[in-house]
C-alpha positions in Angstrom: 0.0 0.0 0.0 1.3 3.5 -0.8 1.5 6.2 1.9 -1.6 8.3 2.2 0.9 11.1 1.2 2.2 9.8 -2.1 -1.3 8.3 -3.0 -3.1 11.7 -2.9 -0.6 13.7 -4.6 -0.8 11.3 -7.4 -4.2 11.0 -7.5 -4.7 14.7 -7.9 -1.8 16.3 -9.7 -1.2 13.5 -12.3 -0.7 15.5 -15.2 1.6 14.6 -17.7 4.8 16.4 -18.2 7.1 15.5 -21.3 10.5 16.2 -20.4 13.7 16.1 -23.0 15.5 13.3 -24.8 17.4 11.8 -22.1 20.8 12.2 -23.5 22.9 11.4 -20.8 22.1 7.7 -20.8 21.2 7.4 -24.9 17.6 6.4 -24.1 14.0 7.4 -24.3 12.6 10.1 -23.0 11.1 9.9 -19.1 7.9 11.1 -19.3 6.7 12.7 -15.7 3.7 13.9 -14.2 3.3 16.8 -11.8 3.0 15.3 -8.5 5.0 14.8 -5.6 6.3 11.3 -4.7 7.7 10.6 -1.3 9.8 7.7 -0.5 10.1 6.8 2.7 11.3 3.2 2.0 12.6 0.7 -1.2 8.8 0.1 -1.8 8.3 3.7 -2.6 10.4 4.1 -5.2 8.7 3.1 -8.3 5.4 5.0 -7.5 8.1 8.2 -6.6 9.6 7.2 -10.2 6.4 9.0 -11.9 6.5 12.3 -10.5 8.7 15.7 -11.3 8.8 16.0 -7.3 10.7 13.5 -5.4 11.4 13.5 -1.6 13.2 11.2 0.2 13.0 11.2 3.6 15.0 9.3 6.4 15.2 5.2 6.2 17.5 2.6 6.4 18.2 0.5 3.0 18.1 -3.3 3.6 21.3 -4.8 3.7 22.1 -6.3 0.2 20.1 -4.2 -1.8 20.6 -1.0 -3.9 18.6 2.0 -3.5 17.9 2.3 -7.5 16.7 5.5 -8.1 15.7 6.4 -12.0 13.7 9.6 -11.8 12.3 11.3 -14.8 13.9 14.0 -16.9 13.7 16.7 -14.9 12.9 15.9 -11.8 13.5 18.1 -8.5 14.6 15.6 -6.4 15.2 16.3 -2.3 16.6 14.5 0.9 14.9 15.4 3.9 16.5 12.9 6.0 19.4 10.6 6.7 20.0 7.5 4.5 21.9 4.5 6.0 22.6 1.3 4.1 22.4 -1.7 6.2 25.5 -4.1 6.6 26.4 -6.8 4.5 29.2 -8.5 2.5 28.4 -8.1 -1.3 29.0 -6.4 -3.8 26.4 -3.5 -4.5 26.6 -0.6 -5.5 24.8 0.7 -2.5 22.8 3.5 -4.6 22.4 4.5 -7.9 21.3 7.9 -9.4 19.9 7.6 -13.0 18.7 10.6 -15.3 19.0 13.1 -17.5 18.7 17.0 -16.3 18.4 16.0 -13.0 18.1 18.2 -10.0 19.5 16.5 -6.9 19.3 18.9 -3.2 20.6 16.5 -0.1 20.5 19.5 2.0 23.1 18.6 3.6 21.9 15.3 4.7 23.9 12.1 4.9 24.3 9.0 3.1 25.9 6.5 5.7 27.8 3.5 4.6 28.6 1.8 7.6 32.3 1.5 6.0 33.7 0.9 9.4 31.9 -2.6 9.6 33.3 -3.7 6.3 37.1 -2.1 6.5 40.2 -4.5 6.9 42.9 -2.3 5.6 42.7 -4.4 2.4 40.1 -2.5 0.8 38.1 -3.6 -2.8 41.1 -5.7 -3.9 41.0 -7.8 -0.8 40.3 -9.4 2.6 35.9 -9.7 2.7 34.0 -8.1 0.2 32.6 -5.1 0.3 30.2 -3.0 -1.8 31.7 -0.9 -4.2 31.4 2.2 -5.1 28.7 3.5 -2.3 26.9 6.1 -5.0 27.3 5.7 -8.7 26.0 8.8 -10.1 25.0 8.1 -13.7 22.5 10.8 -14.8 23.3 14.9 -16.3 22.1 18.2 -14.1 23.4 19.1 -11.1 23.9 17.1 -7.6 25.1 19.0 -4.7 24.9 18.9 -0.9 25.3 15.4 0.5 27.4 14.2 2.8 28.9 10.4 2.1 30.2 8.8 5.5 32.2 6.1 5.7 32.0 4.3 2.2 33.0 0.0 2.0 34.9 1.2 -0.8 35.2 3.9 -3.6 32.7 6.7 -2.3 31.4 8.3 -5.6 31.9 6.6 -9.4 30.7 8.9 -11.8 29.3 7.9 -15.3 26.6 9.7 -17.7 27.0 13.1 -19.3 26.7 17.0 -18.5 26.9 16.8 -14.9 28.0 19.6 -12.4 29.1 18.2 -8.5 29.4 20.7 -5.6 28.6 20.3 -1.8 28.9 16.8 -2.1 31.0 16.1 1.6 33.0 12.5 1.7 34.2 11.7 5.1 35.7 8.4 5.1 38.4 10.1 7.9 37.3 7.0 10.8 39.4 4.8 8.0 42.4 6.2 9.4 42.7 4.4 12.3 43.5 0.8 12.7 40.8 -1.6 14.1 40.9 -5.3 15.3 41.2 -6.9 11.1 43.5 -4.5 9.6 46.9 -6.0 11.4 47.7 -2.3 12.4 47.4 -0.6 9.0 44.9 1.8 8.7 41.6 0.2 8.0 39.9 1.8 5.5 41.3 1.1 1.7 40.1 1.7 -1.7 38.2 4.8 -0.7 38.7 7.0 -3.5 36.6 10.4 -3.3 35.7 10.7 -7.0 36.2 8.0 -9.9 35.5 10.0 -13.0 34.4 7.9 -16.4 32.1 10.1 -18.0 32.0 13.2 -20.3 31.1 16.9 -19.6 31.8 16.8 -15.7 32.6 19.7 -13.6 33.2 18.9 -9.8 33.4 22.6 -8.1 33.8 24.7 -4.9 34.5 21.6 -2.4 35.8 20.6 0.3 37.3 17.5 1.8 40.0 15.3 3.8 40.9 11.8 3.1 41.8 9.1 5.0 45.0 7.7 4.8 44.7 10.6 4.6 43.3 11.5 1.4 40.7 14.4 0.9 39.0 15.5 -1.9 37.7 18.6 -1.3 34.9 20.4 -3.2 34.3 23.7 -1.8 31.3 22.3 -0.2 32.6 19.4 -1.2 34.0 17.2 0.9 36.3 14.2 0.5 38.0 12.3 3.6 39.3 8.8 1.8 42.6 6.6 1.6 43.2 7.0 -2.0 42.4 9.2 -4.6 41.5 12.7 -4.6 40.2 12.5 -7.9 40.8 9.7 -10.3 39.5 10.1 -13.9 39.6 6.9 -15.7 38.8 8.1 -19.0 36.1 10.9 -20.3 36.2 14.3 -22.1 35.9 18.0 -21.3 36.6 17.1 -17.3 36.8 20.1 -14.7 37.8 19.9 -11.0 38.4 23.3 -9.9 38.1 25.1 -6.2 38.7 22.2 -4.4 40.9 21.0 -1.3 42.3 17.6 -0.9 43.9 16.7 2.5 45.8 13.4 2.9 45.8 10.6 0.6 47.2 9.8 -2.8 46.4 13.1 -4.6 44.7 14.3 -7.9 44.8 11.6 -10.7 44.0 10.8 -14.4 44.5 7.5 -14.2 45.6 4.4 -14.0 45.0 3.9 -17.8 44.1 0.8 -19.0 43.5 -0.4 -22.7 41.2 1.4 -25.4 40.5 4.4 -23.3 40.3 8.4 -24.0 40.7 10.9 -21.8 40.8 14.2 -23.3 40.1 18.4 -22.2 41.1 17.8 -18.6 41.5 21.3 -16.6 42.7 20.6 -13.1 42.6 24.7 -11.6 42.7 26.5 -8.2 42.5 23.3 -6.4 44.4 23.1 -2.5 46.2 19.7 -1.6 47.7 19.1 1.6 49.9 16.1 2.9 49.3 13.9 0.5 51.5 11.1 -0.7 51.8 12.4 -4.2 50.6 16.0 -5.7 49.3 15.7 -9.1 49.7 12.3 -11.5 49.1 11.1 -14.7 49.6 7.2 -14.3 49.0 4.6 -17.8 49.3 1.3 -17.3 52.3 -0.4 -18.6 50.7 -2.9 -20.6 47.7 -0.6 -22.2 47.4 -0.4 -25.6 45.1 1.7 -28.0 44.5 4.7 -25.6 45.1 8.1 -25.5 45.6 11.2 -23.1 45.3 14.6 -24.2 45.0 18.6 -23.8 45.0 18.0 -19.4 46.0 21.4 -17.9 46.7 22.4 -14.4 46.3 26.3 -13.3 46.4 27.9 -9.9 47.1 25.0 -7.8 48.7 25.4 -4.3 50.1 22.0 -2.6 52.1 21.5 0.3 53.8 18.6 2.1 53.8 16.2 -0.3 55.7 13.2 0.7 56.2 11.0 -2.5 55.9 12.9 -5.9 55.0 17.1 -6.3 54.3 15.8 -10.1 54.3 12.3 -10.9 53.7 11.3 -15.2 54.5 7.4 -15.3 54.0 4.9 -17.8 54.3 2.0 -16.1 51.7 1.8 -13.4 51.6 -0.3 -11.3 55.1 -0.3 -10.6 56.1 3.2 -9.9 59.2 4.5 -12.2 59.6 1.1 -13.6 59.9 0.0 -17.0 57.7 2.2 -18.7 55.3 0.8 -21.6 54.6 2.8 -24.5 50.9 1.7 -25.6 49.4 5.0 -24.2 50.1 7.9 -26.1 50.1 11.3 -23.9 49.8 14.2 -26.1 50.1 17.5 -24.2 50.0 18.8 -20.5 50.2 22.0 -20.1 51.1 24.3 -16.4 50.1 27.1 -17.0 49.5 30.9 -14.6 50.9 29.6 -11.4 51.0 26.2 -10.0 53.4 25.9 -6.4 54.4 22.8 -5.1 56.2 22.2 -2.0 57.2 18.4 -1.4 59.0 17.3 2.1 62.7 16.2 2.3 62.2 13.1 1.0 60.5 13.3 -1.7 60.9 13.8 -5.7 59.7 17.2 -6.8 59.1 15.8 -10.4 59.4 12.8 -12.2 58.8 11.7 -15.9 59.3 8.0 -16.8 57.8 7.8 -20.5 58.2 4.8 -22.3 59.6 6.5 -25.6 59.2 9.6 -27.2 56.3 8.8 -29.3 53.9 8.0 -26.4 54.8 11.2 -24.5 53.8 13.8 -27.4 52.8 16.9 -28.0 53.4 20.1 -26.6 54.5 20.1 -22.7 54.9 23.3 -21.4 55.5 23.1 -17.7 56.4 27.3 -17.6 53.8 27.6 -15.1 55.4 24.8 -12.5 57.4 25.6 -9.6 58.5 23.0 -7.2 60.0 23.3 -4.1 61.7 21.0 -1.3 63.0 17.4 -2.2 65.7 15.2 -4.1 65.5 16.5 -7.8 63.7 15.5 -10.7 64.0 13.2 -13.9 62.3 13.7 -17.3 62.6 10.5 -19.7 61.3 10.7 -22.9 58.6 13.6 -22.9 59.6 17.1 -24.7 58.9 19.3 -21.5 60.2 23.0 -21.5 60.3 25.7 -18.7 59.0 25.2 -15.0 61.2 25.6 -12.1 62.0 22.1 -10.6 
């Protein structure tokens, strides 16, 4: 039985709305009426699926299921409550956004993962298994203030088209900490802020701290994870600007496997602190048939890096090993003013490219200063200017 809620505003503001081509997901147009639908549990949802209005308010998600959510185009959708997904070992997603010119206001409410149950300092690649990512966000428009606490695994995999992300909070900082199964590592693993496979993204004005630490910060955006920052893994016309990333691994494209494209990548104005590395182009050194192009960092400010200020490898997952030459990287540009400082030990810059004709291009690094550290190599890759 529906609420009494949902059944009258469906009974009396039914009236059919045709929205646009859904785009983002290459399929036929949603078609929504103008009513409210209020889900309050899993058995609201496809009743809630009909309407322009969507509220969810607070309820806990049964453990082993996803909270599938396929609104139509343009929908207003709205959290008015706390979500938390119950524990189990499987392999999710725990929830799944699906659209095209969605609207999508948490208000500032949660989305709680219960990560702490599930982490053994092993992460997704390991030990029990654990739902990965927490939120897959496949649908265009805009989602903005959530909050994702402590995620099994990667907190936010982005797919679909023409999407902007701000407000969006990841704290997966608990992870830090060893517990009782991670043999006195810290426990949470695999927690990546933002896995980026998609075209037309713009993740803005966040804030964040990771766990390991790793933050990915998004002006209201907040990332606290044990691995990525950011990692794209392939897409076009990508934007992460404004942001702050505390601890963790850093601000990626990459690792690049076979038959991918990443291309139009601006990485700007973004403030990372004590991380391991700085900012990384990685390709895996036995891809083939991919390529990545035109990525350009501006106004960037990072600090106490401990690994790599600037890390551009071919031959992930060995670091500055033997370098393959299957991905072809065709122009990185630094450009205004991008300062790194890196701690004693570390490597202000490194370069390992497997041959000149897979690091191509032009590579102006004018707009790169590094600071701190043990020096720097370039192999392979035509770089001029910068201050390293």
């Amino acid at each position: 039985m529906l609420p009494l809620s949902l059944a009258v505003s469906l009974a009396c503001l039914a009236t059919a709305y045709a929205s646009p081509l859904n785009e983002t997901l290459n399929a036929p147009r949603k078609i929504g009426k103008r009513c409210t639908g209020i889900i309050e549990s899993l058995a609201d949802v496809a009743a809630a699926e009909e309407c322009l209005t969507i509220n969810i308010a607070g309820f806990t998600v049964p453990a082993g299921e996803t909270f599938a959510l396929a609104p139509p185009d343009g929908a207003v959708v709205s959290m008015t409550g706390q979500i938390t997904f119950a524990f189990k070992n499987w392999a999710g997603p725990l929830m799944t956004v699906t659209g095209n010119s969605i609207t999508f206001n948490g208000n500032n409410h949660n989305l709680v993962g219960n990560g702490d149950q599930y982490w053994d300092g092993l992460g997704i690649n390991g030990g029990v298994q654990k739902p990965d990512p927490m939120l897959r966000i496949n649908m265009g428009g805009t989602f903005e203030n959530v909050q994702l606490v402590n995620s099994p695994g990667r907190a936010v995999a982005i797919g679909g088209s023409s999407l902007t992300v701000s407000g969006v909070t990841v704290n997966n900082a608990a992870g830090a900490a060893a517990n009782s199964r991670s043999a006195g590592k810290p426990a949470g693993a695999n927690t990546d802020g933002f896995d980026v496979s998609a075209n037309n993204v713009r993740i803005q004005n966040s804030v964040g701290q990771e766990q390991t630490l790793q933050s990915t910060d998004f002006d209201t955006n907040q990332s606290i994870s044990s691995d990525d920052c950011l990692a794209i893994n392939k897409g076009t016309n990508i934007v992460f600007t404004g942001n702050t990333c505390t601890g963790g691994h850093g601000i990626s494209v990459g690792s690049i496997s076979s038959g991918v494209t990443v291309s139009g990548v601006t990485i700007s104005n973004n403030v990372v602190t004590n991380n391991v590395n700085g900012l990384r182009i990685k390709t895996d050194a036995t891809a083939t048939g991919s390529t990545v192009s035109n990525v350009v960092y501006s106004g960037n400010k990072l600090s106490g890096i401990t690994s790599f200020g600037v890390l551009i490898d071919q031959s992930y997952p060995s670091t500055l090993g033997t370098p393959g030459t299957g991905v072809v990287i065709n122009g990185v540009t630094f450009s205004g003013t991008n300062t790194i400082a890196v701690t004693s030990t570390a490597h202000r810059v490194e370069v390992n490219c497997g041959s000149t004709s897979s690091c191509t291009g032009t590579w102006n690094f004018a707009g790169l200063t590094v600071t701190g550290g043990t020096g720097s190599t370039v192999k392979n890759a035509p770089v001029t200017g910068g201050s390293f």
